[in-house]
N, C-alpha and C positions, 0 to 999 in steps of 0.2 A: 854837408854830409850829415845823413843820420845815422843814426846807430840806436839799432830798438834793442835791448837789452830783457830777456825771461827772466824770472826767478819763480823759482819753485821752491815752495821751504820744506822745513824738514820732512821725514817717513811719519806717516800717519800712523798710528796707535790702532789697534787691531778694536773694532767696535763690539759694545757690548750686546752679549745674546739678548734680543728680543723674544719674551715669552710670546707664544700664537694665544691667540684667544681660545679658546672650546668653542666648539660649536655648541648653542644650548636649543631644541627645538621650543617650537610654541607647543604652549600646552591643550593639552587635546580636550575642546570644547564639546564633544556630541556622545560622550559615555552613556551608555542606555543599557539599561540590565531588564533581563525576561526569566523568573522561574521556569524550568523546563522539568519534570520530574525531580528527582534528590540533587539538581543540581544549577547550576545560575547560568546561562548564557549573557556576555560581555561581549556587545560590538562597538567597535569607533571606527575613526576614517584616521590613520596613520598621520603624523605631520610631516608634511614634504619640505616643510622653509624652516629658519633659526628666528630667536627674538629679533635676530637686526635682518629681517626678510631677506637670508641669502639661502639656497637654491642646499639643503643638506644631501650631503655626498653618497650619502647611503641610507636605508631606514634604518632609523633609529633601534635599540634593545625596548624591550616595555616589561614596567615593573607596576606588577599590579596587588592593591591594598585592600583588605575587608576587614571589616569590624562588625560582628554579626552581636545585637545588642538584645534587651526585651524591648518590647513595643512599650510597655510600663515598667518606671525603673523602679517599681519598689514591690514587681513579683516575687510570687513564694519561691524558696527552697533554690534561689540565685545569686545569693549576697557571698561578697568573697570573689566575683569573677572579673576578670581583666579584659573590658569593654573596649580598649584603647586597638585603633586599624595595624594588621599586623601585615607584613609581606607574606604573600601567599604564593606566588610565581612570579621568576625572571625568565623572560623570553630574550634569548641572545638576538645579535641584529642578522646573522645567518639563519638564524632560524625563522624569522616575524614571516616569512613568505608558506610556512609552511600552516600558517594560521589566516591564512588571507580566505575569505568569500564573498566573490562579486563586489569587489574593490574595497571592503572592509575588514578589519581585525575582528575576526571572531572566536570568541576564549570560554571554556565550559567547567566550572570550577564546580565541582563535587562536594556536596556537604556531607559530611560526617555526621553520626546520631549526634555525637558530643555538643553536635553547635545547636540544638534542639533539647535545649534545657525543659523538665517538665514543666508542668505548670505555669508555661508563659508562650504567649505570642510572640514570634521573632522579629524581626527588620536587622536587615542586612545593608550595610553603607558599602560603597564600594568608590573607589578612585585611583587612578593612573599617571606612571609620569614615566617619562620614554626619557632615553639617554643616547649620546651620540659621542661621549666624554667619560673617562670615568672621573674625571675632578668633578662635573655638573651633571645632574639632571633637569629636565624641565620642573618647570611650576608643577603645582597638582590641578588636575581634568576637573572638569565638572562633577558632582556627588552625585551616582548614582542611588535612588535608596528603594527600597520595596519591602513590603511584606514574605517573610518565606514558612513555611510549612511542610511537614515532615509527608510526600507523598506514597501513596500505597507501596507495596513491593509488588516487581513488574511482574506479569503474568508469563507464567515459565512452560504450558502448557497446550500453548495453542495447536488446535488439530485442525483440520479440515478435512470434507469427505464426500466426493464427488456424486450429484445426484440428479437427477431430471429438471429438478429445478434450478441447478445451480449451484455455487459452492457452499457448500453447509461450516459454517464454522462453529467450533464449541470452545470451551475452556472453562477453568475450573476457578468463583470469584473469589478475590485478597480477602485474605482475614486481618491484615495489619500493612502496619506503616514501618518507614522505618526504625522507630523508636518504640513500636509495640504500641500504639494509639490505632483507633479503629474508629477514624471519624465515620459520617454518615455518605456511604454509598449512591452517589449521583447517578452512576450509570456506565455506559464503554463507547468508545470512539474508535471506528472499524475506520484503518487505514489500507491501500491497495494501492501497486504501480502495477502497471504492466511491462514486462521484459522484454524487451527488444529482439528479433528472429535470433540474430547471429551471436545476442548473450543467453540464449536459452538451450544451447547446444546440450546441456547436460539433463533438461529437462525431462519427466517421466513421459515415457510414453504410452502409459495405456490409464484409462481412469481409473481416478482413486490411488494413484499411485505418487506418493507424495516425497519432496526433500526439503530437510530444513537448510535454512541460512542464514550463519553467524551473523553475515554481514551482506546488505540487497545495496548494490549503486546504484539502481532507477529509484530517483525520489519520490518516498511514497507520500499520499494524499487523502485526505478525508475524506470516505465515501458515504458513510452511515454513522447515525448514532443506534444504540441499544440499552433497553433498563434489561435484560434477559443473558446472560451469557452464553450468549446463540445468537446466531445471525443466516442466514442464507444470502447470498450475491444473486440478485436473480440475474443481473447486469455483466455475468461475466460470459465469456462467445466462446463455446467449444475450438482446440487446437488453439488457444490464445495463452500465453503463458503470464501467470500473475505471483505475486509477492503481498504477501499479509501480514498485518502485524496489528496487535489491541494493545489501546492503553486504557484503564478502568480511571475514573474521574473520582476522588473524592470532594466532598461540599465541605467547604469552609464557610464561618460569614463574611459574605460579601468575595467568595471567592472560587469557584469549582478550579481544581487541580488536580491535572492531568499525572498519571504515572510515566514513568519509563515506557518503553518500547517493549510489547511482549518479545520472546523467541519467534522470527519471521520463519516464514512456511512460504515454500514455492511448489507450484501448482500449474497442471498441463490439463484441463478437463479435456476428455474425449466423449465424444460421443459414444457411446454403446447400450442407450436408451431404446427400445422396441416404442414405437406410436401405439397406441389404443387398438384393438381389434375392431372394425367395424362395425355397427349397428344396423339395426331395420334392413336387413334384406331379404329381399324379396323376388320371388321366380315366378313366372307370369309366360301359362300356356298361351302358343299363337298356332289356332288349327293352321292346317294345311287349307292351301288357296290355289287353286289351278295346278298349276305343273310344282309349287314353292311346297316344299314338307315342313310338317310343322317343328314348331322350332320352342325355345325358352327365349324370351326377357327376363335380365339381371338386373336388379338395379338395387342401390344401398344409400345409406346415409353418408354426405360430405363429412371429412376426417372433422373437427374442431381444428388440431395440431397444426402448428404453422409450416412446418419443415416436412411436410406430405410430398413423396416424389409421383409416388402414383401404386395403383394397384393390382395384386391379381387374384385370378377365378379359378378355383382348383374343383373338380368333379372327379366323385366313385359312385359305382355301381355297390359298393359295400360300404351299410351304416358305420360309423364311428371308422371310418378312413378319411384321410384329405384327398388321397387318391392322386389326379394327373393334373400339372397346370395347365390351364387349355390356353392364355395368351402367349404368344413369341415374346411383345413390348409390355412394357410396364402400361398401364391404363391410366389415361391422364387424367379422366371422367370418373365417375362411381355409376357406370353404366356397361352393359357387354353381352350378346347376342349369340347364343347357343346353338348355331344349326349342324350341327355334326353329331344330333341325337338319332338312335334308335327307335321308331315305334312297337309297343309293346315293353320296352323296357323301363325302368325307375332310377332315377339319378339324386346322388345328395350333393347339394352343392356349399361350397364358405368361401370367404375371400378376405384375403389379407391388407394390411397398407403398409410402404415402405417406404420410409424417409428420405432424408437427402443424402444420409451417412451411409444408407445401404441395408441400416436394419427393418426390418421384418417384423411385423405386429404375428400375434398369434389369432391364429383364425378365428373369425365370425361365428356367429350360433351361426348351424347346418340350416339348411332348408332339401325338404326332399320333396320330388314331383317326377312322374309318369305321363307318359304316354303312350294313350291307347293303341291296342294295332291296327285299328279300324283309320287311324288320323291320318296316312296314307293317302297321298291323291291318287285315284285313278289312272290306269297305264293309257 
């Protein structure tokens, strides 16, 4: 006989809380800083894993640090200041999505005059460390560092005004910076998008008829530079809706530095240009030939203008009138044959050119010619 006997000893003791770890991220290796006008643009690539390569649950908060210093620590009229990197913004972990561009954090910190001490050249340090914990944050990022400079004040002026050539731009150049310094004048940088049909709905519709715009979502682009605060677009295409904006360049050494974004100006050019009046024309009697009565040849100078739709021939019996137009169709040539003249009578003639848009050049020097009443053929 066997007999297997259990024993179980006593109630276990209730165990003790285990703290969890924090999650810590890795610290963010690709910190890269760009002056942008009075202000610094901050992109990185967020950390998606912890120190012990586990997979973090959510993005991290980002806490970002500057220490904006002299380039030379023993400039004038700066002793006494506290050089030491200070928090400058906490971005919550609900919010870090609302800073994301094209898979990076991107952060635009604003300089104050204050951090543009006179009489010295700046360097701005900048560094970051993300949190997933409030007991830990990550290590500190990579040191951003650069030069910064106090850049013009944006241009607040910009106009445009629609003309044959194209969009005419003006405005009126910075006389200072933001700290009231007036370095040396490099020049302007003519930025331009074009608006897409179905965001242009508001756009003006007739030339010259302009809106401004606090804020353009088609990303604008470098089209032109200028030393002139003038520009013309010869490159923009009538009924195309565009968005402008200048940023003036100040020269630094070893540095040109771009301002702010003027006030954007949108813009609907229409056509409502007349082409040229026609040149060199010329009326050219053809007697009478057998049973055929004599008649006029028209003929004139090819337009230059590219957007030429075609032409017409307008005759009066009275000087300084245009009188009647004698085509039905528009005249695809700079040629046209007169036989529905009277002999013995005198005709002035001009002729016009019209575009693709439907306008109407103003008439040609006159030409005036007769016909004898003798020029008759025979019955």
């Amino acid at each position: 006989m066997f007999i297997l006997s259990l024993f179980i000893g006593g109630c276990a003791a209730p165990a003790e809380p285990v703290e969890r770890k924090p999650q810590v991220p890795v610290a963010v290796a690709d910190l890269a800083a760009t002056q942008s006008g009075n202000g610094v643009i901050l992109t990185f690539a967020l950390p998606k894993e912890t120190v012990d390569r586990r997979p973090l649950k959510q993005p991290p908060a980002v806490e970002i640090y500057r220490a904006v210093r002299p380039a030379l620590p023993a400039a004038p009229g700066i002793s006494g200041v506290d050089w030491t990197a200070k928090l400058i913004a906490t971005i919550p972990s609900e919010m870090v999505g609302h800073y994301a561009d094209r898979g990076r954090f991107r952060y635009l910190d604003t300089l104050a005059p204050s951090d543009f001490p006179p009489h010295a050249d700046m360097i701005a340090n900048y560094t970051v460390r993300t949190r997933s914990s409030v007991r830990r944050e990550s290590e500190d990022s990579n040191l951003a560092t650069l030069p910064v400079f106090p850049a013009f004040e944006a241009i607040a002026d910009l106009k445009p005004e629609i003309t044959h050539a194209g969009v005419a731009l003006s405005w009126t150049p910075p006389q200072k910076t933001l700290t009231g310094s007036a370095p040396p004048l490099a020049g302007y940088h003519i930025y331009r998008a074009e608006i897409k049909a179905e965001a242009a709905t508001q756009a003006p519709a007739a030339a010259g008829a302009i809106t401004g715009a606090s804020k353009v979502n088609e990303p604008l682009a470098q089209v032109a530079s200028t030393t002139a605060p003038a520009y013309i677009d010869g490159q923009a295409q009538f009924d195309h809706t565009y968005a402008y904006s200048v940023r003036s360049v100040a020269q630094y050494p070893d540095t040109a530095l771009e301002s702010g974004d003027s006030n954007s100006v949108i813009v609907t050019p229409r056509d409502v240009f007349p082409p040229a009046a026609p040149q060199d024309l010329v009326a050219v009697l053809v007697p009478a030939q057998g049973e055929s009565p004599a008649h006029f040849e028209l003929s004139w100078a090819i337009s230059a203008e590219a957007d030429i739709a075609g032409y017409n021939v307008y005759r009066s019996e009275q000087s300084g009138f245009s009188g009647t137009r004698l085509n039905v169709e528009l005249l695809r040539t700079p040629a046209f044959r007169d036989i529905s003249t009277i002999a013995g009578r005198r005709y002035s003639y001009s002729v016009t050119a019209v575009d693709r848009a439907g306008n109407e050049s103003p008439a040609s020097d006159a030409v005036s010619a007769g016909i004898p009443a003798e020029s008759q053929p025979s019955p």
